[in-house]
N, C-alpha and C positions, 0 to 999 in steps of 0.2 A: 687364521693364525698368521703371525708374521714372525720368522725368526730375525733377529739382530747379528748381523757378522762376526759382529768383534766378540758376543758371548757366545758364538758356536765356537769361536778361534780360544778362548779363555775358559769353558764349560763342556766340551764338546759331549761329553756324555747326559749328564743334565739336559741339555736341549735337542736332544737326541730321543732324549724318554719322552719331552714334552711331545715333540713331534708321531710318537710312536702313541702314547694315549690320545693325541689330538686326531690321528686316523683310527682308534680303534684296534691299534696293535697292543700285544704285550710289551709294556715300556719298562719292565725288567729284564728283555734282552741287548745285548752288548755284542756287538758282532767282535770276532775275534782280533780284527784289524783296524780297532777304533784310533789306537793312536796313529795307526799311520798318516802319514801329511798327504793332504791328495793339493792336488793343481800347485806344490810350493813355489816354483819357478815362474816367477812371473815378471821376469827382468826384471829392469833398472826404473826404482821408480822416478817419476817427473818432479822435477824441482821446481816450485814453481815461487815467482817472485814476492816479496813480501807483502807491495800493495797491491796484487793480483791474486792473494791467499785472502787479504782482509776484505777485498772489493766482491767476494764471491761468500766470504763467511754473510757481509751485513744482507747479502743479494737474499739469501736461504736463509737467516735469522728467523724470518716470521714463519717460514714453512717448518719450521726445524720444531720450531715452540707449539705449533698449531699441530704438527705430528706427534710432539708428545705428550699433547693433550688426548690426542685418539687412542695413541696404546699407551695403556698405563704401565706396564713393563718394561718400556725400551729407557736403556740406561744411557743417556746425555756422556753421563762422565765417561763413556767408553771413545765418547767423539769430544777430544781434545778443545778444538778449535767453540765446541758448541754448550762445553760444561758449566759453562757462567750464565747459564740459563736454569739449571738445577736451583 
């Protein structure tokens, strides 16, 4: 099983159930503190330069495309930088 970040952060109950029938739990339960934010503080994030975003996007291109040939679920368009591969 591989969860995807951005659709725990956008789904979190849905991928929560996945998780939950993927071990063999009841993935009709909802713990009572699901909305709460866990880890939200995680400073400032790094800025990083523009041909330093794009020297790093062409770097992972091929990994990026060859990863989402492996898992058929993971959703490109949640990763900005890598949607023009969809």
């Amino acid at each position: 099983m591989v969860l995807q970040f951005e659709k725990c952060l956008t789904d979190t109950g849905g991928e929560l159930a996945r998780t939950y029938e993927f071990l063999g739990l009841d993935p009709s339960f909802i713990p009572a503190d699901i909305s709460t934010p866990r880890n939200s503080d995680r400073g400032k994030k790094m800025e990083l330069r523009r041909e330093t975003r794009s020297a790093l996007v062409k770097a992972y291109e091929s990994d990026v495309r060859r990863t989402s040939e492996l898992i058929a679920d993971l959703d490109l368009e949640l990763w900005p930088d890598f949607a023009h591969l969809v």
